[in-house]
TORFIKOL-301202 format. One line per field, with one value per residue (C-alpha): residue in one letter; z negated, y negated, x. Coordinates in Angstrom, 2 decimals. Each point is the difference from the previous one (the first is absolute). Example, Ala and Ser with C-alpha at 12.3 -4.5 7.8 and 13.67 -1.06 7.14 Angstrom:
<sites>
r	(a, s)
z	(-7.80, 0.66)
y	(4.50, -3.44)
x	(12.30, 1.37)
</sites>
This chain:
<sites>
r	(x, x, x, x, x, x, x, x, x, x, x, x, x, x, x, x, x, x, x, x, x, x, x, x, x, x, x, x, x, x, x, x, x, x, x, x, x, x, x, x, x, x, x, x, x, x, x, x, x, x, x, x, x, x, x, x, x, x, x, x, x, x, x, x, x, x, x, x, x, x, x, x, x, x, x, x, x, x, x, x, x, x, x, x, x, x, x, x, x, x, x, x, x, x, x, x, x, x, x, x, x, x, x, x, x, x, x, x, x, x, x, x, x, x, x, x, x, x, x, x, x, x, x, x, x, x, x, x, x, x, x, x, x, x, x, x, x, x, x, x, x, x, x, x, x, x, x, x, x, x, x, x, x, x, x, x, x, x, x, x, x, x, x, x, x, x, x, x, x, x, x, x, x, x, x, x, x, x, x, x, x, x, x, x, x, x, x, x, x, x, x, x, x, x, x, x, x, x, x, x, x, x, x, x)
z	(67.01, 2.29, 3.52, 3.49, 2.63, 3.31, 2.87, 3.54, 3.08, 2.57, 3.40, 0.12, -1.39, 0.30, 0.10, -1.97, -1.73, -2.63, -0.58, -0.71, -2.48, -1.56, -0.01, -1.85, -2.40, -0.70, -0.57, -2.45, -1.99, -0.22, -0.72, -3.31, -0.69, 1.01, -2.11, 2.31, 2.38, 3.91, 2.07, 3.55, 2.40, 3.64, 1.95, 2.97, -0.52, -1.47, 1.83, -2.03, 2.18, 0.16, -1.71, 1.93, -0.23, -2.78, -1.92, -0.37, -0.76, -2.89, -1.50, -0.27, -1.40, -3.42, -1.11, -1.23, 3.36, 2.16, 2.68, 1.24, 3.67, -2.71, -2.32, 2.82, 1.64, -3.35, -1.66, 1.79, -1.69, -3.09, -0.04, 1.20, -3.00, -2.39, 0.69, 0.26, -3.28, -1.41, 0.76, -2.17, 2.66, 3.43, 2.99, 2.99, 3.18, 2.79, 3.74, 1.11, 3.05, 1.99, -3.00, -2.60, -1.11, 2.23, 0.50, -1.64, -3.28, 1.05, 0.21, -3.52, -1.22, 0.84, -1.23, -3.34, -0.53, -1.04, -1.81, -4.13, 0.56, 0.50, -0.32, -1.12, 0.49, -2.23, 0.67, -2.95, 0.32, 3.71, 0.65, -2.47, 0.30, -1.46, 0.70, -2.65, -2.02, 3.32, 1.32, 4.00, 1.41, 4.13, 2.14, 3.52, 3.44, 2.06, 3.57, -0.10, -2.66, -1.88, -2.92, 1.62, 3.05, 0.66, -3.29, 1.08, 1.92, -2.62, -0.77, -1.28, -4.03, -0.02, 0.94, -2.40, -2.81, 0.99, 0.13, -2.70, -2.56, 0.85, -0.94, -3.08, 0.70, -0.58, -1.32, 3.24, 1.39, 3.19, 1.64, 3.52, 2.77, 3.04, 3.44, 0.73, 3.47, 0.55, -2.34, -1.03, -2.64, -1.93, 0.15, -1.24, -3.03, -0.69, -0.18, -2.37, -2.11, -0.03, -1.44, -2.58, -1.32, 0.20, -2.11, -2.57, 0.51, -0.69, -2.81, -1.79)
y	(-129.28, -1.95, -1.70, 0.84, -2.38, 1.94, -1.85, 1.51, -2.25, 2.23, 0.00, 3.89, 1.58, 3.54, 0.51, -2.78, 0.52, -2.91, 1.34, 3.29, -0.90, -2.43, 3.61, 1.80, -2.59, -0.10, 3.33, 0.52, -2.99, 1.53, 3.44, -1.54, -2.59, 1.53, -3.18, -2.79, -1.39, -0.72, -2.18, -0.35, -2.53, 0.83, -3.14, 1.96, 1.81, -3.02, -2.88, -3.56, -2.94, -2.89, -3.24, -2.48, -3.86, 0.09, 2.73, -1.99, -3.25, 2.31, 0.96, -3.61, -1.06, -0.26, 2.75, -1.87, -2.38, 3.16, -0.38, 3.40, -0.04, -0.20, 2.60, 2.11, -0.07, 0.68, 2.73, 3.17, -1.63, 0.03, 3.41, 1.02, -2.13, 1.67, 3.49, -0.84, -1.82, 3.04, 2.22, 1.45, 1.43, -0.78, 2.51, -1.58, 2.13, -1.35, 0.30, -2.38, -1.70, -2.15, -0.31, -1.45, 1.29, 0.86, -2.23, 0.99, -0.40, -3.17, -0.94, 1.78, -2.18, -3.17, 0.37, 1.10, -2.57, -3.32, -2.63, -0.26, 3.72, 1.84, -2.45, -3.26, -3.47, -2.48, -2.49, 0.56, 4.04, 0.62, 3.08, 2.44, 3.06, 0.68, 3.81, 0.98, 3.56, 2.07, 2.64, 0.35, 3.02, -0.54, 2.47, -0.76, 1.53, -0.71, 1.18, -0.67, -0.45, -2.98, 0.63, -1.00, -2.00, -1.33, -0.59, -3.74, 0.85, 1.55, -2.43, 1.93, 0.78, -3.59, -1.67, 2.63, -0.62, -3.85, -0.15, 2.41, -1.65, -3.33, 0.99, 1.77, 3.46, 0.73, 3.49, 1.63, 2.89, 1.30, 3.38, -0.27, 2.46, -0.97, 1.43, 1.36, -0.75, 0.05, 2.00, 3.22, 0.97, -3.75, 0.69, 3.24, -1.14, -3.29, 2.06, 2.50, -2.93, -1.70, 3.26, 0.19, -2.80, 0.30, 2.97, -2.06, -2.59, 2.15, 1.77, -2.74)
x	(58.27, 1.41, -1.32, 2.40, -0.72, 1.32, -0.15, 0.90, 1.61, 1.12, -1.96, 0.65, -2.70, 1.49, 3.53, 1.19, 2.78, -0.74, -3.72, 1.63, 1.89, -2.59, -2.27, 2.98, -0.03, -3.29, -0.11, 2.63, -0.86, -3.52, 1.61, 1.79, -2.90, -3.19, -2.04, 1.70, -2.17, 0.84, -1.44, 0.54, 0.29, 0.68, 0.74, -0.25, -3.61, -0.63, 1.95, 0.07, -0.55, 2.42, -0.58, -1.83, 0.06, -3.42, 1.94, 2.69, -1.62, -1.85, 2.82, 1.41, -3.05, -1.21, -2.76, -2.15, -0.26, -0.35, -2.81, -2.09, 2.43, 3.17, -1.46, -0.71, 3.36, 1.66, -2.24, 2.24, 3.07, -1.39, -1.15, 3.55, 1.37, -2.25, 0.96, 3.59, -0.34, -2.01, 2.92, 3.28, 1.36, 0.40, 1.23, 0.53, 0.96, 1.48, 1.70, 2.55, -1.00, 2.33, 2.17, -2.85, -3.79, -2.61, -2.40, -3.15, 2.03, 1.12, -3.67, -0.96, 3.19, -1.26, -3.34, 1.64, 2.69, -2.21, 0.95, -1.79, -0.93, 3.18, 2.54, 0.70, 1.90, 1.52, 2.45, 1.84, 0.67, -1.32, -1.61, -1.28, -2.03, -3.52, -0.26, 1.89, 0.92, -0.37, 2.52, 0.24, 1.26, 0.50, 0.72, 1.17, 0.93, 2.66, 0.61, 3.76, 2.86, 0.04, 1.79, 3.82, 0.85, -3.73, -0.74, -0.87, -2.29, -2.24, -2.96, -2.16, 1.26, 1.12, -3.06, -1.73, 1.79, -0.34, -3.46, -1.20, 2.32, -1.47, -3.39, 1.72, 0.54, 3.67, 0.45, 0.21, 1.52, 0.43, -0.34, 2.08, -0.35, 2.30, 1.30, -3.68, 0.81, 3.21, 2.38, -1.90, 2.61, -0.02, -3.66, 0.27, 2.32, -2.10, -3.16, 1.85, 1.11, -3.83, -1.33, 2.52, -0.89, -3.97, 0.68, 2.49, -2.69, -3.28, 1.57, 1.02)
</sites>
């Protein structure tokens, strides 16, 4: 059996193309692996707040020299860190806003990504990742065409695979919908191509 971590970052709560998707998903994995386990986190129900100067000071500070105000400040990241830890999978859904990630999962990000809990530091080899042996699969939602001419200004999968391979997740693949707004038929054939390969995906 394995554990799905889902987690949701679009401010639509209906109509949202990346949501739907995410719900397709879910629903055919289940479909060929009824055992698995999903949970979900909705960062919109559910909205993480940003780091604040005591979080921050927390995570930069040894455990065992942790005051109550430090302990405090850090206890929501370590509960995020434990589930995400906890998980085999991962499914991450996701709008593009202003050419990056929304910002609720900019705020679940940085309460994840702490230093000797999910990554690491060494002079001699840099960084290195401590969540290890996890697969990602991230689906996102474009309004426009970015695959092409404006392909620089997509921030979003970069910074994505940037930041989740820092904390060690590397095996990732992603699930594209573009043109939502703007070019019906590339959304039409990217959404035909992201259920072709949920299906090669969930039948695997």
């Amino acid at each position: 059996m394995a554990k799905v971590l889902r987690i949701d970052a679009s401010s639509r709560l209906q109509e949202s193309h990346s949501r739907q998707m995410a719900d397709v998903f879910q629903e055919k994995w289940l479909k060929a692996n009824p055992k698995d386990e999903f949970t979900v986190r909705d960062l919109v129900k559910e909205p993480i707040p940003h780091i604040e100067n005591m979080t921050i000071a927390g995570f930069y500070t040894p455990e065992d020299k942790l005051d109550d105000p430090m302990k405090k400040a850090t206890a929501l990241s370590d509960r995020l860190i434990k589930e995400l830890i906890s998980a085999d999978v991962i499914l991450l859904s996701t709008p593009m806003y202003n050419f990056s990630v929304p910002s609720a999962l900019k705020a679940y990000i940085d309460q994840i990504v702490r230093i000797g809990q999910t990554f690491g530091f060494e002079e001699s080899k840099g960084f290195f990742g401590l969540v290890e042996g996890k697969k990602a699969y991230i689906v996102t939602a474009c309004g426009a065409v970015y695959k092409g001419p404006y392909e620089a200004y997509n921030f979003l999968a970069p910074y994505l695979t940037a930041v989740l391979g820092l904390i060690g997740i590397s095996d990732i693949d992603y699930i594209d919908l573009e043109g939502t707004s703007l070019d019906p038929a590339a959304f039409e054939a990217s959404k035909k191509v992201a259920m072709e390969k949920i299906d090669k995906i969930t039948s695997s």
